[in-house]
C-alpha positions in Angstrom: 14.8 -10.4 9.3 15.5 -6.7 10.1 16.8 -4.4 7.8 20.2 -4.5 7.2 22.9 -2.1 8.6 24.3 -1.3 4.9 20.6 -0.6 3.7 19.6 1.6 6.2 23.5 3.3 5.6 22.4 3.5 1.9 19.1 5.6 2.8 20.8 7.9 5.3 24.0 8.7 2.8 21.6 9.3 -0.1 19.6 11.6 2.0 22.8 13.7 2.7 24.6 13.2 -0.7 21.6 15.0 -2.8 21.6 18.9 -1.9 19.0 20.9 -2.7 18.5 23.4 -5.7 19.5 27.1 -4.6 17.1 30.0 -4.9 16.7 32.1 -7.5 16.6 30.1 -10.7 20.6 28.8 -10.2 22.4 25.3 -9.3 23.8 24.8 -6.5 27.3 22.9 -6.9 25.6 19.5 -6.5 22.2 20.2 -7.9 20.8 18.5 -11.1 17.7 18.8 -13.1 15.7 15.6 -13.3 13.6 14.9 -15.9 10.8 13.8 -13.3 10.7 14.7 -9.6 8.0 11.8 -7.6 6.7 13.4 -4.5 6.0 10.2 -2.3 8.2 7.1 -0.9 5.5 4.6 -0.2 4.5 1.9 -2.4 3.3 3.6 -5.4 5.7 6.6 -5.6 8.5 4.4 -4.8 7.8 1.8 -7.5 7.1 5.1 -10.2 10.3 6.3 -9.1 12.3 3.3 -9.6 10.6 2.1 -13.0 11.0 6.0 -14.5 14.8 5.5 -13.6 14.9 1.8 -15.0 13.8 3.6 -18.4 17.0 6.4 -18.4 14.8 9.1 -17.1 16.6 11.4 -14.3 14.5 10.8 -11.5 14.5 12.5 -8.1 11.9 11.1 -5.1 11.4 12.7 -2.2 9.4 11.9 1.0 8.6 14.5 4.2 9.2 12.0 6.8 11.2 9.2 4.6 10.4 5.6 3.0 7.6 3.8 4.4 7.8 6.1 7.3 4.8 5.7 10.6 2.6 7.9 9.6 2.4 6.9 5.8 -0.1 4.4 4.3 2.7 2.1 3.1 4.1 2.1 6.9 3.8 -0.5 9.3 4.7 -4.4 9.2 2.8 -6.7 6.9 0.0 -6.5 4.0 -2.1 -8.9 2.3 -1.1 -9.5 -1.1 -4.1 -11.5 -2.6 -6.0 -11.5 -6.5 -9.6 -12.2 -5.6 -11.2 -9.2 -5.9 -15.0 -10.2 -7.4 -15.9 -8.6 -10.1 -12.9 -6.0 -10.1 -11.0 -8.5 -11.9 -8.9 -5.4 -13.3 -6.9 -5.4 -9.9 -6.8 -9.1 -10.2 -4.4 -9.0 -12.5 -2.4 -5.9 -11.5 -1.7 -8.4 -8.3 -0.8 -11.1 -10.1 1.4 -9.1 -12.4 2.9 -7.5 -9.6 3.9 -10.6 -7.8 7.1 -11.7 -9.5 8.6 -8.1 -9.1 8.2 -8.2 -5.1 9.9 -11.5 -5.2 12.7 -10.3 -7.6 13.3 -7.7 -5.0 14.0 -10.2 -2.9 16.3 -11.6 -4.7 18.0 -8.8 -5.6 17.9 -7.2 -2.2 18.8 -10.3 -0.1 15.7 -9.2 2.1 13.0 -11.4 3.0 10.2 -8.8 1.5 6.9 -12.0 0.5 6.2 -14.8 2.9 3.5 -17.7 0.9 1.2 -18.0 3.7 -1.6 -18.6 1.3 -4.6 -16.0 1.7 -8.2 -17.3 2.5 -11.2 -15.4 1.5 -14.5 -16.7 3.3 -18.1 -15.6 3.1 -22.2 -17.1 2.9 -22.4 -20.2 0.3 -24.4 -17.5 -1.9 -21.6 -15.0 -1.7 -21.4 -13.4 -5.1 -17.9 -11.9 -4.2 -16.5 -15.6 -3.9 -17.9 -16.6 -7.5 -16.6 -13.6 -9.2 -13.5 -14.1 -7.8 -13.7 -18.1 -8.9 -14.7 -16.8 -12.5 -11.7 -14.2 -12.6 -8.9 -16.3 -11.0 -10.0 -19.3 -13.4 -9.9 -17.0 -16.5 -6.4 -15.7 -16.1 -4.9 -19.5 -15.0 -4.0 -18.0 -11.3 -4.0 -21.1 -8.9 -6.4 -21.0 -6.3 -8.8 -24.0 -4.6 -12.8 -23.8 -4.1 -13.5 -25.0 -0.4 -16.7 -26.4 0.8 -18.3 -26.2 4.0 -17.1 -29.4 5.5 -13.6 -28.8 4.1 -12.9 -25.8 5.0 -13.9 -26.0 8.8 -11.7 -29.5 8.9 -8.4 -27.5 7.0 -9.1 -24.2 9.2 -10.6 -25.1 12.7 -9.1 -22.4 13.6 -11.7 -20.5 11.9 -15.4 -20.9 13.9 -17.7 -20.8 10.6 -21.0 -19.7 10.2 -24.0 -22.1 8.6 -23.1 -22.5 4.6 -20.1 -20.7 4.6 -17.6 -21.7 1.8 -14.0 -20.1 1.0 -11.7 -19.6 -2.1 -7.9 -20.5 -1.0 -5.0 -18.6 -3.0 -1.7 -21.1 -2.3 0.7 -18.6 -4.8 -0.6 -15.7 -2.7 0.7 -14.8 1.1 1.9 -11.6 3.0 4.6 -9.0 2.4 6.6 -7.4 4.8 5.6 -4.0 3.7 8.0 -1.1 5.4 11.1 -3.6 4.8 10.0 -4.1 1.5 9.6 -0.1 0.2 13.3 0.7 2.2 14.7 -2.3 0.3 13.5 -0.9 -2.9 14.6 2.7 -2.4 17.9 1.6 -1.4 17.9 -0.7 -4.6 16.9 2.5 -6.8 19.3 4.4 -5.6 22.2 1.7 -6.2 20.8 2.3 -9.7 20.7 5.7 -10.2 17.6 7.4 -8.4 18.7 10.2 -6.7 16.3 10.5 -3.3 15.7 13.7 -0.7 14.4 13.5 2.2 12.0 17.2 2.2 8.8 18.1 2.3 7.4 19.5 -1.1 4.5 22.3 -1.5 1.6 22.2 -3.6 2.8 23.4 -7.1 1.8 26.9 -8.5 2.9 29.3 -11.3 0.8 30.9 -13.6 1.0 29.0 -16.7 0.6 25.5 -17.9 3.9 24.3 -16.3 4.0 24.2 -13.0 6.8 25.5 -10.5 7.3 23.0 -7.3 9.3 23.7 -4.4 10.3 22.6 -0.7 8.2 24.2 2.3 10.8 25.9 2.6 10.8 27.9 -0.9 13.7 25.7 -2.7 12.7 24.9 -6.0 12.8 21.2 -7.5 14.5 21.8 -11.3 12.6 19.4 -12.9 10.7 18.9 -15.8 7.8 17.0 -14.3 6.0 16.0 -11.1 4.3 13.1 -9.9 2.3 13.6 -7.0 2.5 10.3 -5.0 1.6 11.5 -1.3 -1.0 9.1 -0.4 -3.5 10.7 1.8 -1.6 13.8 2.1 -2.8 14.4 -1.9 -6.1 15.7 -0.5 -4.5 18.3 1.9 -1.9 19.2 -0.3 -4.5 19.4 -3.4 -7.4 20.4 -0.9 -9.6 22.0 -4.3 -8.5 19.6 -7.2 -9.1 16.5 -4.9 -10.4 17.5 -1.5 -13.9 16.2 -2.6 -12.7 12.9 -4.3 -10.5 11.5 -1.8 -11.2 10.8 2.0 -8.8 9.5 4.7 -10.3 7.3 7.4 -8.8 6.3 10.2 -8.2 2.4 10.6 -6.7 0.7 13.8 -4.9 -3.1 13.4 -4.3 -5.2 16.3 -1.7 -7.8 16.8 -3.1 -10.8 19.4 -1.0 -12.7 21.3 -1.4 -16.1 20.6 -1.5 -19.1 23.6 2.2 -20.1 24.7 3.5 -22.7 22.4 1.0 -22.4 20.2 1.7 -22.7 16.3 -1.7 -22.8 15.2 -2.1 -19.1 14.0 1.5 -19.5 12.6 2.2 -18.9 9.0 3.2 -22.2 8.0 -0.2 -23.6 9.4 -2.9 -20.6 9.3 -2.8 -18.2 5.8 -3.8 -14.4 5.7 -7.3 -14.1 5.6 -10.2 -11.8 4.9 -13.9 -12.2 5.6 -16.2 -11.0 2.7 -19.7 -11.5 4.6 -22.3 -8.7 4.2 -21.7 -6.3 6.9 -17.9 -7.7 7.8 -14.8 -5.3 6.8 -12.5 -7.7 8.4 -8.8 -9.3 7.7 -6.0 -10.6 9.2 -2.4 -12.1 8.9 -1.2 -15.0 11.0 1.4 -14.5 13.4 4.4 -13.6 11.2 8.7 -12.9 13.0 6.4 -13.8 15.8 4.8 -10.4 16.3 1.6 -12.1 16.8 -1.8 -12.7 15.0 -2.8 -9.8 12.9 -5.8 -8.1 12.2 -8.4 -5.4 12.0 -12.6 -4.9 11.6 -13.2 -1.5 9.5 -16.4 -0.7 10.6 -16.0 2.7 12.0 -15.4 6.0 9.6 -13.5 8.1 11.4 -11.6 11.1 9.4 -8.0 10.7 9.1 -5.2 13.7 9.5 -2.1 12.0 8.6 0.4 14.7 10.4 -2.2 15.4 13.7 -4.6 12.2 14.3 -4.1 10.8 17.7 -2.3 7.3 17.5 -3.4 5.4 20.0 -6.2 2.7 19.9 -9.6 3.4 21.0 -11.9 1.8 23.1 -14.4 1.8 19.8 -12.1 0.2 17.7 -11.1 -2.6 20.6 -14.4 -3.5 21.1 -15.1 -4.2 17.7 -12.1 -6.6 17.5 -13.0 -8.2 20.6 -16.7 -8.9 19.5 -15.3 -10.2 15.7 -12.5 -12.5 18.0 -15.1 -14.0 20.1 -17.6 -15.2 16.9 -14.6 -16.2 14.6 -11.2 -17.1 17.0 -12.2 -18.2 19.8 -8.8 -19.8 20.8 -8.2 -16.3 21.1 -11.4 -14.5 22.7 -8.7 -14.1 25.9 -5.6 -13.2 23.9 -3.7 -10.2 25.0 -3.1 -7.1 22.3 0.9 -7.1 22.5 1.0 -4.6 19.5 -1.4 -1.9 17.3 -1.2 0.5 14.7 -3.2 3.5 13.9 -3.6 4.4 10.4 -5.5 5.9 7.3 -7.0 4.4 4.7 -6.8 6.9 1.8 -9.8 6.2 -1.3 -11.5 7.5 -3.8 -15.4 7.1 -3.4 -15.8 4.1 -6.0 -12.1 2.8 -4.6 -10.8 2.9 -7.8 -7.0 4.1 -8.0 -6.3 7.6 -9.0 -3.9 8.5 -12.0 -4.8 11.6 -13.6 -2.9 14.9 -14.7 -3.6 18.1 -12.7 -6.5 20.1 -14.6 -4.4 23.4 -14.8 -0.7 22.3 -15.0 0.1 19.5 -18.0 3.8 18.9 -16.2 1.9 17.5 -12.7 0.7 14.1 -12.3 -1.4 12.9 -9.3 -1.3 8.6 -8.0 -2.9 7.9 -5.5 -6.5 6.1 -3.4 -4.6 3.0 -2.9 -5.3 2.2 0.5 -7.0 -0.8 2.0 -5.6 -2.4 -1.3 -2.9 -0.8 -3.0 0.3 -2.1 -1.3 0.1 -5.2 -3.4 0.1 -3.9 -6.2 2.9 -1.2 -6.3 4.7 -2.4 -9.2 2.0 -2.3 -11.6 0.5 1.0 -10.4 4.6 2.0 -10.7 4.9 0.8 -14.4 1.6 2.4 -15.3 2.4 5.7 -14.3 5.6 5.8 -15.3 4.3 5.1 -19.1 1.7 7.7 -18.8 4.4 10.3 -17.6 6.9 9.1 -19.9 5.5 8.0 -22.9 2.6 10.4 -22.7 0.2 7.3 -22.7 -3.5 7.6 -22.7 -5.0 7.4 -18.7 -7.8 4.3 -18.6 -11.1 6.4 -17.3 -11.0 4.3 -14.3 -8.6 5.6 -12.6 -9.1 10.0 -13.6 -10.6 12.6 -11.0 -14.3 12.1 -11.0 -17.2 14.7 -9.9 -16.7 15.4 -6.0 -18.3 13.3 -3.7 
């Protein structure tokens, strides 16, 4: 289901509605002060943006290149929204909590945003990934199935399975449709209040605590404070606060083809996957709106420039998938690639998130090192910030600016 004329309308007229504040310390006719400005439309600055607003703050976002846009972390079709995450049962819950509010923007939105395909997490007999997911999925109540050898290659034959390999089956879990799903939710903030700008935003500077922010193009933002939400342009635009904490590496997904009249790699008969072998970086998402059978193998560490990086797959990265196909699909070892994606994964070095408050100015905020995993679990990450911004609450360790890497 595309998105609808009277969203995408909604975007464009908020983007020329809101006009920017003049120069020189006055208002323009239109211009407001917001009580926090979010610098970032993709999964986490959009859901901070619209749970500051839900809470009567005035809140502006912003975005260089708009909502969910190609080049963002947050862009592109599908992500995996799962809760087995080992021993990081932290993020297990941040997933399941952030469930419900994807599928009440569903509802609210009329789009179809989360698609229960199930997701299937595989690995050795002795994988100690799989048990501390069991342990963590069984101690918050989250449904979820243990599968044996024998009964996960008779459910899956899809799947070619090495010797003593077992899986952990999420039902309650599935995919979202991620850039429809971010548009929906702007478009929803701003039938609600948020004010949004399409405008790319400098790195802030002044030379107190309190920071002054402007457009690249020397408008000032009147507001009181800033969340930096930028994904991996946080390390460029922040290059000596973070440029040592965060890396972007470069990640290519391809979409197979699957065999004419074939609904095995369907949705309804295959769920989103992810192999947690020693060695394998791989996952995948069955063939969804019929765009074919999704997936990627993260092996390579290639750095990422968001704004310059050539797009286009490699013959590196094809191999890779080719090789990975041939071992664990091989109904598909011959499948065509009708689609790809080049992106960035944007991390910390542990791959915790990032929330923390700028060392020099006390009005900036920085959120961020949420990709490979942090799609999911938006509205969380959105609530959490928003209480540390608004409510001045204490930051969890876990998440603040380490020592460089």
């Amino acid at each position: 289901m595309p998105i609808t004329r009277r969203t995408a309308n909604m975007l464009l007229a908020a983007t020329a509605a809101i006009s920017p504040v003049a120069s020189g310390g006055t208002k323009s006719k239109r211009s407001h002060r917001y009580d926090v400005a979010v610098i970032g439309a993709g999964s986490f600055g959009a859901w901070t943006a619209h749970h500051l607003q839900r809470s009567g703050l005035r809140t502006l976002l912003v975005d260089a290149y708009g909502p969910s846009n190609s080049r963002a972390s947050s862009g592109g079709e599908s992500r995996i929204i799962r809760t087995s995450y080992g021993d990081q049962d932290f993020y297990s819950g941040w997933a399941w909590q952030s469930l419900p509010e994807w599928k009440a923007l569903e509802r609210r939105t009329g789009q179809t945003i989360f698609t229960p395909t199930g997701v299937l997490v595989f690995g050795g007999e002795g994988a100690r990934f799989l048990a501390a997911s069991h342990k963590a999925l069984a101690d918050r109540g989250i449904p979820h199935q243990m599968l044996g050898h024998d009964e996960l290659r008779h459910r899956f034959p899809q799947l070619a399975l090495r010797s003593g390999e077992v899986g952990l089956l999420e039902p309650a879990a599935g995919a979202l449709f991620a850039r429809r799903a971010i548009q929906a939710l702007v478009a929803d903030s701003i039938r609600h209040g948020l004010e949004y700008r399409q405008v790319a935003v400098a790195a802030p500077r002044g030379e107190g605590a309190r920071a002054i922010v402007e457009t690249t193009t020397a408008e000032p933002i009147d507001a009181d404070r800033f969340v930096y939400a930028c994904g991996p342009w946080l390390r460029t635009v922040f290059a000596t606060e973070l440029g040592g904490h965060l890396r972007a590496d470069r990640a290519e997904v391809y979409f197979l083809g699957v065999p004419a009249g074939d609904g095995r790699f369907a949705g309804t008969a295959f769920p989103a996957w992810m192999d947690v072998n020693d060695g394998a970086e791989a996952w995948g998402i069955p063939d969804l709106e019929n765009r074919g059978f999704k997936l990627a193998v993260d092996k390579l560490t290639i750095p990422a420039d968001p704004d310059r990086m050539n797009r286009e797959p490699t013959p590196e990265f094809l191999a890779l998938v080719r090789s990975y196909v041939a071992e664990r699909f091989p109904l598909l070892v011959d499948a065509p690639v009708v689609e790809t994606r080049v992106c960035q994964y944007e991390m910390t070095p542990n791959e915790e998130y990032l929330v923390d408050r700028h060392p020099r100015f006390a009005n900036v905020w920085w959120a961020g090192g949420g990709s490979g995993h942090g799609f999911k679990t938006g509205p969380a990450v959105g609530a959490y910030v928003a209480s540390v911004v608004r409510d001045a609450a204490t930051i969890d360790p876990r998440f603040q600016r380490g020592k460089p890497a």
